[in-house]
PLY file of the C-alpha trace (Angstrom):
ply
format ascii 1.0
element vertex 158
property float x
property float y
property float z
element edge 157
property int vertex1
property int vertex2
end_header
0.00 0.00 0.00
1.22 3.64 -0.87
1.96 6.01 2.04
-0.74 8.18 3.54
-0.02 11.19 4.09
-0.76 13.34 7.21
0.26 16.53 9.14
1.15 15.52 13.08
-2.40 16.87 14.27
-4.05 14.72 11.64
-1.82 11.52 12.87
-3.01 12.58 16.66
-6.36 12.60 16.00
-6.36 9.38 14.33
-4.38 7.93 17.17
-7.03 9.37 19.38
-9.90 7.71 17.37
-8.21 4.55 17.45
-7.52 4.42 21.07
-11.38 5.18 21.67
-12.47 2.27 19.26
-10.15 -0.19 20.88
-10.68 0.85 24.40
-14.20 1.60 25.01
-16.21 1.23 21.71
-15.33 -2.59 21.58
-15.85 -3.24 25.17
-19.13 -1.63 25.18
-20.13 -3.73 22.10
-18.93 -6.93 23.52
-21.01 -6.26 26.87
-24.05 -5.25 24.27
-23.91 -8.67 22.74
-23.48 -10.60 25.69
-26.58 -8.95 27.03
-28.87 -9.74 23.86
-27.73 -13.19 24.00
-29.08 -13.16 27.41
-32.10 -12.46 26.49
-32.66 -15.46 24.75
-33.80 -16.79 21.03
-30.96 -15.02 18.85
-32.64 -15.42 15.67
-35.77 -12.98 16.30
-33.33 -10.59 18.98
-32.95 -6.89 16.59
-31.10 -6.38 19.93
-28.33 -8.78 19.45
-28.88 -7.92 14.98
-27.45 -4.44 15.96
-24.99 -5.01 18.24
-23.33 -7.42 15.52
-23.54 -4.82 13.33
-21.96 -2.03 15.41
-19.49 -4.57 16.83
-18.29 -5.31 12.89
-18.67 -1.37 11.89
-15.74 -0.88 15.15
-13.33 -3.67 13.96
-13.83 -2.73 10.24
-12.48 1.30 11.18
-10.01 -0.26 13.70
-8.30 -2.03 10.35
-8.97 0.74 8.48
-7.13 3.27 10.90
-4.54 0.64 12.06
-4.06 0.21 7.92
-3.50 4.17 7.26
-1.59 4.52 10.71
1.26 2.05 9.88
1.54 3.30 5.82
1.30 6.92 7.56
3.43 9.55 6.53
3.90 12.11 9.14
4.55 15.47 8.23
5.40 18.30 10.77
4.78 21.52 8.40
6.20 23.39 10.82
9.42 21.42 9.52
9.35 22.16 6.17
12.05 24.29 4.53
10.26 24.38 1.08
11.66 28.08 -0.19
8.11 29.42 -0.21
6.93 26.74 -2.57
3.28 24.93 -1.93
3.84 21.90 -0.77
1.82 19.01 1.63
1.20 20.95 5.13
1.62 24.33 3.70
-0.79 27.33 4.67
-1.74 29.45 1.68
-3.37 32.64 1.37
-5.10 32.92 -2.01
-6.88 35.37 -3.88
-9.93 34.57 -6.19
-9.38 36.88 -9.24
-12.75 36.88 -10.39
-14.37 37.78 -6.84
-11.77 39.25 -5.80
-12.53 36.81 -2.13
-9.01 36.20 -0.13
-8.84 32.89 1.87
-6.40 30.51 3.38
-6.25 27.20 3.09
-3.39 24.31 4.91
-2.91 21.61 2.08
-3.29 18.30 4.68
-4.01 14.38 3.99
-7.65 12.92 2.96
-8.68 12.42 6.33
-8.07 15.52 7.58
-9.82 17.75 5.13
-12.37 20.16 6.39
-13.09 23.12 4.60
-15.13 24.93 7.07
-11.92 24.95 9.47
-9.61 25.84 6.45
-8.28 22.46 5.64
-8.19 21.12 2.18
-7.12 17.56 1.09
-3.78 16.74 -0.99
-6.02 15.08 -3.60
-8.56 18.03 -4.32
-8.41 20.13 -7.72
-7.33 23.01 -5.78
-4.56 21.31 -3.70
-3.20 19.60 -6.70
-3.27 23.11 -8.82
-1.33 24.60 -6.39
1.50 22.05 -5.31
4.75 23.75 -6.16
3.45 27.42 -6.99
5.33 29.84 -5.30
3.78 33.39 -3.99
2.63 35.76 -6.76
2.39 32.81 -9.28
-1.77 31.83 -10.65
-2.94 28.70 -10.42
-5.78 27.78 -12.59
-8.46 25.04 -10.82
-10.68 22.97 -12.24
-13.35 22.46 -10.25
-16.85 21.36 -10.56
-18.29 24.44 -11.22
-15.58 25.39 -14.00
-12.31 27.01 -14.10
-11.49 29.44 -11.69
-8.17 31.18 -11.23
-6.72 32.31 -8.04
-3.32 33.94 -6.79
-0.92 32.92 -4.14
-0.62 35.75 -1.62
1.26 34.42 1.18
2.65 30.49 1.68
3.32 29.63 5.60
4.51 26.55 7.09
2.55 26.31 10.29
0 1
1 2
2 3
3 4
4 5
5 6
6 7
7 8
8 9
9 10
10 11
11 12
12 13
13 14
14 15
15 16
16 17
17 18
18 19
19 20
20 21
21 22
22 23
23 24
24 25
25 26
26 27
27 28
28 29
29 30
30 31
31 32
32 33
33 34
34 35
35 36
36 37
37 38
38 39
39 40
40 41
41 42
42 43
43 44
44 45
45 46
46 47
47 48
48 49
49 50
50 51
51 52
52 53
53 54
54 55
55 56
56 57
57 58
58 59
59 60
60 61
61 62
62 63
63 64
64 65
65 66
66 67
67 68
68 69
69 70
70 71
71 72
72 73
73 74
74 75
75 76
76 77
77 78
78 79
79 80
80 81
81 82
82 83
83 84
84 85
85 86
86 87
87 88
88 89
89 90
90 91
91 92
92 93
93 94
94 95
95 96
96 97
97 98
98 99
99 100
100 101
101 102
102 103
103 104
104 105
105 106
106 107
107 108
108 109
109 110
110 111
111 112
112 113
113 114
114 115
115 116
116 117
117 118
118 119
119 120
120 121
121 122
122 123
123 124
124 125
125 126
126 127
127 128
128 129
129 130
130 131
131 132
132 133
133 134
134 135
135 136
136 137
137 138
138 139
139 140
140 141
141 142
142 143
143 144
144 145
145 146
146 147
147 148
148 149
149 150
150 151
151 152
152 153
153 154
154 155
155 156
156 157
């Protein structure tokens, strides 16, 4: 499997989710089952039906996670001596030439993306249009909605 990807934070809060799964979501779904089983005839029990279901939803993200946790590539942007280049874990201030709208974006891994809290994913048209621009250069995106051209302002590494 190729390597993932992912700013420290990103690789803490996957840690994080892990450690919950193994530690109390499993436990809680093992007691769940052992109480619907107590409860007698398994094969009409919706009880005992869920808590199968949950209890194979928990292992199925505890491979997934232990899966992207052990092809993870951690990257501390705060580390990164990339001569004001756009690169994975970068913070860049763009400008939208057509609206004329500023915003700032950190390029992170899939996982991580949330573009409400500024974070956009490595694999989105944007990210990928601006991977190795360098402040004052255009990038040109396609996105969904069409081409749309914006200008690097500022690149941080945060």
């Amino acid at each position: 499997m190729a390597s993932v990807p992912m700013t420290v934070i990103g690789a803490e809060k996957l840690r994080a989710e892990l450690h919950q799964l193994k530690t109390f979501a499993r436990h809680e779904v093992i007691a769940a089952i052992s109480e619907a089983r107590d409860h007698g005839d398994l094969s009409e029990n919706a009880e005992y039906d869920a808590a199968k279901e949950r209890q194979g939803f928990i292992e199925g993200r505890i491979a997934e996670l232990e899966s992207k946790m052990a092809n993870a590539q951690i990257i501390d942007p705060t580390l990164v001596d990339a001569e004001g280049r756009v690169v994975f874990g970068a913070t860049v201030e763009l400008e939208d030439l057509a609206s004329h709208d500023v915003v700032t974006y950190q390029i992170v891994g899939d996982d991580e993306g949330d573009i409400k809290a500024g974070k956009i994913s490595i694999s989105s048209p944007i990210s990928r249009a601006l991977i190795g621009k360098y402040s004052g250069d255009v990038a040109e995106v396609q996105a969904p909605g069409g081409a749309r051209e914006y200008e690097v302002l500022d690149v941080r590494y945060v």
